[in-house]
C-alpha positions as CSV (number, residue, x, y, z in Angstrom):
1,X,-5.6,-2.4,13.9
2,X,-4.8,0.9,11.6
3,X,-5.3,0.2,8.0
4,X,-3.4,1.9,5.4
5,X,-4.4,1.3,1.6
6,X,-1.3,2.5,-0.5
7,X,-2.9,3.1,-3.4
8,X,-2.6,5.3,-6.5
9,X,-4.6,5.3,-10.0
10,X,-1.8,4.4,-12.2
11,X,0.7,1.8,-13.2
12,X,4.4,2.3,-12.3
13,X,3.9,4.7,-9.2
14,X,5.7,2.7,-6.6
15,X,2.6,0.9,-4.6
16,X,3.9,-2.3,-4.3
17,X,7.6,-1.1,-3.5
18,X,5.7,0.9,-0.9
19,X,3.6,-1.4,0.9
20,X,6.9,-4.0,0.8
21,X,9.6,-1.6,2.2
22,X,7.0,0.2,4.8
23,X,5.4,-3.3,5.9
24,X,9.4,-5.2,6.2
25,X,10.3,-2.1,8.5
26,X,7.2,-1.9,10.5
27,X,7.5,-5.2,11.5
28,X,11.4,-5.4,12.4
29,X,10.6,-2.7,14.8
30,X,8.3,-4.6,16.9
31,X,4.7,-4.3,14.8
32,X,3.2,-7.1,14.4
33,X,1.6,-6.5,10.4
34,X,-0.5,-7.9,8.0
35,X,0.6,-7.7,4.3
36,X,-2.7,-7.3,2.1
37,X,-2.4,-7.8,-1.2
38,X,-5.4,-6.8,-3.2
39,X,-3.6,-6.3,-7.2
40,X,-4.7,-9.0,-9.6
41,X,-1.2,-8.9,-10.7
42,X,-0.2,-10.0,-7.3
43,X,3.1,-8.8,-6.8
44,X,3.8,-8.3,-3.4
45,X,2.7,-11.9,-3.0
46,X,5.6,-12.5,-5.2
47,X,8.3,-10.5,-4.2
48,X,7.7,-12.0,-0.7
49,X,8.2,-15.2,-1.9
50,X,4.9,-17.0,-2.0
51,X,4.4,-19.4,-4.7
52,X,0.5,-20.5,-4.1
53,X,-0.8,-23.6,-5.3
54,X,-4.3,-23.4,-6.9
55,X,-6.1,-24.8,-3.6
56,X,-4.3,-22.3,-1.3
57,X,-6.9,-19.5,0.1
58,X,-6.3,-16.0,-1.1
59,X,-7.7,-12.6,-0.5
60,X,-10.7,-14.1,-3.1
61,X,-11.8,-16.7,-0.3
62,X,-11.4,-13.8,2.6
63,X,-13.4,-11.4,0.8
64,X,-16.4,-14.1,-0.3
65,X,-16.3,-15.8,3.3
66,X,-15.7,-19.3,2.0
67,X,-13.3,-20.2,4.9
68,X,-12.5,-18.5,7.9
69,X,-10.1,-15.7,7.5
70,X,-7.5,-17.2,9.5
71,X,-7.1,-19.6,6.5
72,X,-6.2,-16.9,4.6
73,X,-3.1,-15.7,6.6
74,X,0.2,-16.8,5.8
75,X,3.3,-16.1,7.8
76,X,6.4,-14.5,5.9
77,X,9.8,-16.5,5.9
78,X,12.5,-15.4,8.7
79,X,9.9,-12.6,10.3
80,X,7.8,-13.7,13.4
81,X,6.2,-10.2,13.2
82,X,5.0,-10.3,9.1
83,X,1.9,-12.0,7.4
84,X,0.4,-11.9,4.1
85,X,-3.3,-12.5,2.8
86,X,-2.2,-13.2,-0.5
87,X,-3.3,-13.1,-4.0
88,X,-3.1,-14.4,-7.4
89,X,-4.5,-14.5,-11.2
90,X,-8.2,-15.3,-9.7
91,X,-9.0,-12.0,-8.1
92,X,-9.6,-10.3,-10.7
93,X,-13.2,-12.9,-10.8
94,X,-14.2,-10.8,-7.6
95,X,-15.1,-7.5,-9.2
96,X,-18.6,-8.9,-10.1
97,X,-19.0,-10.3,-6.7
98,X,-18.1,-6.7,-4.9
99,X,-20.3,-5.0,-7.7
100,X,-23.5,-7.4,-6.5
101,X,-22.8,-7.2,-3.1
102,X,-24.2,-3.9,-2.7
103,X,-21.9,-3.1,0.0
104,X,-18.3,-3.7,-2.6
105,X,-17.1,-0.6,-1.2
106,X,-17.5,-1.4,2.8
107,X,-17.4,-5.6,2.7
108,X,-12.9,-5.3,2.8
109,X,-13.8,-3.2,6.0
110,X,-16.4,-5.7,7.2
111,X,-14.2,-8.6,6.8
112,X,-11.0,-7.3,8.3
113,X,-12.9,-6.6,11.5
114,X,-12.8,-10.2,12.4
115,X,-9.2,-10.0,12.7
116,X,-8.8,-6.4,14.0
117,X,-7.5,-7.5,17.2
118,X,-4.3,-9.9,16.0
119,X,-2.4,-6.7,14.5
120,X,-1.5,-3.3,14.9
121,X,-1.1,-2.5,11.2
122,X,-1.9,-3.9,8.0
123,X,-0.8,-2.6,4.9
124,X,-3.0,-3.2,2.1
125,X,-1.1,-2.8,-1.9
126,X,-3.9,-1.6,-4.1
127,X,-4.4,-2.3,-7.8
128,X,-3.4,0.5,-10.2
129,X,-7.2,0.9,-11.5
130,X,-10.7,2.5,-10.2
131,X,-12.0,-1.1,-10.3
132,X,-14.6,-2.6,-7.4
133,X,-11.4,-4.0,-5.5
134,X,-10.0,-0.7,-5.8
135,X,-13.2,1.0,-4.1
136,X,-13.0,-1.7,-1.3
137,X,-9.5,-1.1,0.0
138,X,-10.0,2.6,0.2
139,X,-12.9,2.0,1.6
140,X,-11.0,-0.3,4.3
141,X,-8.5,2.5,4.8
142,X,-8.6,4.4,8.4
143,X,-5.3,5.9,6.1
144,X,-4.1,6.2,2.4
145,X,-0.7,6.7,1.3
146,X,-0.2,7.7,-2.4
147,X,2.9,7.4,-3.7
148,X,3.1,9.1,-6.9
149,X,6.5,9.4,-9.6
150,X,7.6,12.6,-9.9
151,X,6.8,13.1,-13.2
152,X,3.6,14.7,-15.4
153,X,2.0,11.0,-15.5
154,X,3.3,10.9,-11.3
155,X,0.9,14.1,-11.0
156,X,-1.8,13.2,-12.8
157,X,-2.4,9.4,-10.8
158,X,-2.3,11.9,-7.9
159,X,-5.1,14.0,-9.1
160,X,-7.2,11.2,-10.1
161,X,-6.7,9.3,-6.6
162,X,-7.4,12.6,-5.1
163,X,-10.4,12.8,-6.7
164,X,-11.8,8.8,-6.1
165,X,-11.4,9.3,-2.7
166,X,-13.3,12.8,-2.4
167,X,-15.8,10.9,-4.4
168,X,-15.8,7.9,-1.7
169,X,-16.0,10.5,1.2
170,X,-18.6,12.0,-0.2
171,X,-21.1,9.3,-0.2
172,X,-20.0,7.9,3.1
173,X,-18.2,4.6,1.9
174,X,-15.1,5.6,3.5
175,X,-13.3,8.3,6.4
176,X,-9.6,7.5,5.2
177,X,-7.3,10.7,5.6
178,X,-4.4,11.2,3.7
179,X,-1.0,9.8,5.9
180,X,0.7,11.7,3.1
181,X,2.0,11.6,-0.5
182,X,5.2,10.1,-1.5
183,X,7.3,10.7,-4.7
184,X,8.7,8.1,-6.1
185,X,11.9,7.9,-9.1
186,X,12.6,11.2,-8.4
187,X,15.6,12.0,-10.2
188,X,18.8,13.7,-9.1
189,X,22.2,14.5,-10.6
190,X,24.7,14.8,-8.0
191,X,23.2,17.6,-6.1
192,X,20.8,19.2,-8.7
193,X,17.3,17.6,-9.0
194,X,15.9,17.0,-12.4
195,X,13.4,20.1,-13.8
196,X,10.4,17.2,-14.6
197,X,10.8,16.0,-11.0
198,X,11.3,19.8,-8.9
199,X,8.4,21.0,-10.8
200,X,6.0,17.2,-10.7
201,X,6.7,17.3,-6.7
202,X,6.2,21.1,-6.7
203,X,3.0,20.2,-8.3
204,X,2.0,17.6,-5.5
205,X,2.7,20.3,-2.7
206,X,0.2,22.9,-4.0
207,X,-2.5,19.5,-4.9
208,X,-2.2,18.4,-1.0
209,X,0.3,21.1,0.6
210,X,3.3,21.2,2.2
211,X,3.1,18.9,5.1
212,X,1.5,15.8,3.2
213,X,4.5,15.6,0.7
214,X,7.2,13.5,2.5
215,X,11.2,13.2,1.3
216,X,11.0,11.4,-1.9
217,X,12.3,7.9,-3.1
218,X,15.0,8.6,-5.1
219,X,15.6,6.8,-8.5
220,X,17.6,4.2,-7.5
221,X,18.8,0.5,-8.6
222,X,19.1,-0.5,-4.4
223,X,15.6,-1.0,-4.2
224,X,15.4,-3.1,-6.6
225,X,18.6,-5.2,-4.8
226,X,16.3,-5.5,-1.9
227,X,13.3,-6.3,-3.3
228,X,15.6,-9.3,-5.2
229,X,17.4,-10.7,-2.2
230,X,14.5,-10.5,-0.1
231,X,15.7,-7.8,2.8
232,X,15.7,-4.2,3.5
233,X,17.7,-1.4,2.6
234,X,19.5,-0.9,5.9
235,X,20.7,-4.7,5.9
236,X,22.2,-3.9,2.6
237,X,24.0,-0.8,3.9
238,X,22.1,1.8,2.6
239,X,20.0,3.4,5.6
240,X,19.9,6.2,4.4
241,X,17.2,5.4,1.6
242,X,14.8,4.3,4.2
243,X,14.3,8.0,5.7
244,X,11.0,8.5,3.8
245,X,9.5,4.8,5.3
246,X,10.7,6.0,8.7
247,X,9.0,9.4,8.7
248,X,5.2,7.5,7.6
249,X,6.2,4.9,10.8
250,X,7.1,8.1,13.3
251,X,3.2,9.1,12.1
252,X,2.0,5.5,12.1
253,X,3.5,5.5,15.5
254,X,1.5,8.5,16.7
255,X,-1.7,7.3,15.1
256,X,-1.3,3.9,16.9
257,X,-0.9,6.0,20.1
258,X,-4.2,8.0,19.5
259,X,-6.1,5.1,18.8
């Protein structure tokens, strides 16, 4: 299984619409892929229409062990090939768990090994914060993707991510590579992009270089449409938008391969 932590250190950066768009596609073209959603504010439990009733297992039974992690995997509505370990207000009471553990960083990693073998992907939606559950899903990561608004606050979550997971590299609590950066809102007018956004993704390209930066989301009121009805962009009529999600599966793709 590859496992790629979309993660980025600031509110309002596109993680969840990441993980959502990137995990619908993947598994329409034949992946079979589990949803991880590891924010307290738990919306990509939401927007794929879970409402969990206060007995229902989460990602805060998977990651303590209290039932086996098969309890903890739901499958999606109208997709054979998505699943979801979800999660809701009570995560956030994990933090002092990972912190005593005195393995927080490694135990996502440890856990999702049990299940390694039932998918090829899973997609795990980070929390905006350096918090333990933060550390744990980069520490999970064989991948991370950072999406990152191209704006000065856009640029500066992608310094600071940059910088947690050098940190995390450098004591050995995780070997996650960059699958690539991804701006996100960036803004056009007709043909001309906005001077905030040319020189916030200009800024990401010298952070990570050229080849990392992939074609940016666009600011744009259809994801939102999808993410309401519940569908992807190309059932809606607008392919087009999904060309950055289908370059990071052409590299998923040949990652899978190499594996």
């Amino acid at each position: 299984m590859l496992t790629i932590t979309v993660s980025s250190l600031s509110g309002g950066q596109g993680k969840t619409t990441t993980a959502l768009f990137l995990g619908r596609l993947l598994s329409r073209q034949g992946f079979t892929t589990l949803m991880l959603d590891s924010d307290p504010q738990h919306n990509l439990t939401t927007y794929l229409g879970f409402e969990l009733s206060p007995n229902q297992p989460t990602l805060l039974e998977f990651l303590k062990k209290t039932v086996a992690p098969e309890d903890c995997i739901y499958p999606t509505q109208d997709n054979d090939n998505l699943f979801l370990i979800p999660a809701d207000d009570q995560l956030d009471t994990v933090q002092d768990y990972l912190s005593n553990s005195g393995v927080g960083a490694t135990l996502l990693k440890r856990r999702l090994s049990a299940i390694s073998q039932i998918f090829q992907v899973c997609i795990i939606d980070a929390p905006p914060q350096r918090s333990q559950i933060c550390l744990t899903v980069i520490g999970a990561a064989d991948f991370l993707i950072i999406p990152a608004e191209a704006s000065v606050k856009g640029y500066g979550s992608l310094v600071r991510t940059l910088d947690l997971l050098s940190g995390l590299r450098d004591v050995g609590a995780t070997n996650a590579s960059i699958l690539g950066v991804l701006p996100f809102r960036d803004r056009w007018f007709g043909n001309t992009q906005a001077q905030e956004s040319r020189a916030a993704v200009d800024g990401m390209r010298d952070e990570v270089g050229e080849k990392l930066v992939l074609p940016s989301i666009r600011e744009s009121e259809r994801y939102k449409q999808a993410i309401n009805k519940r569908t992807t962009l190309s059932q809606l009529g607008y392919t087009d938008l999904e060309y950055p999600f289908e370059i990071l599966i052409d590299k998923i793709r040949t990652d899978i391969g190499s594996k």
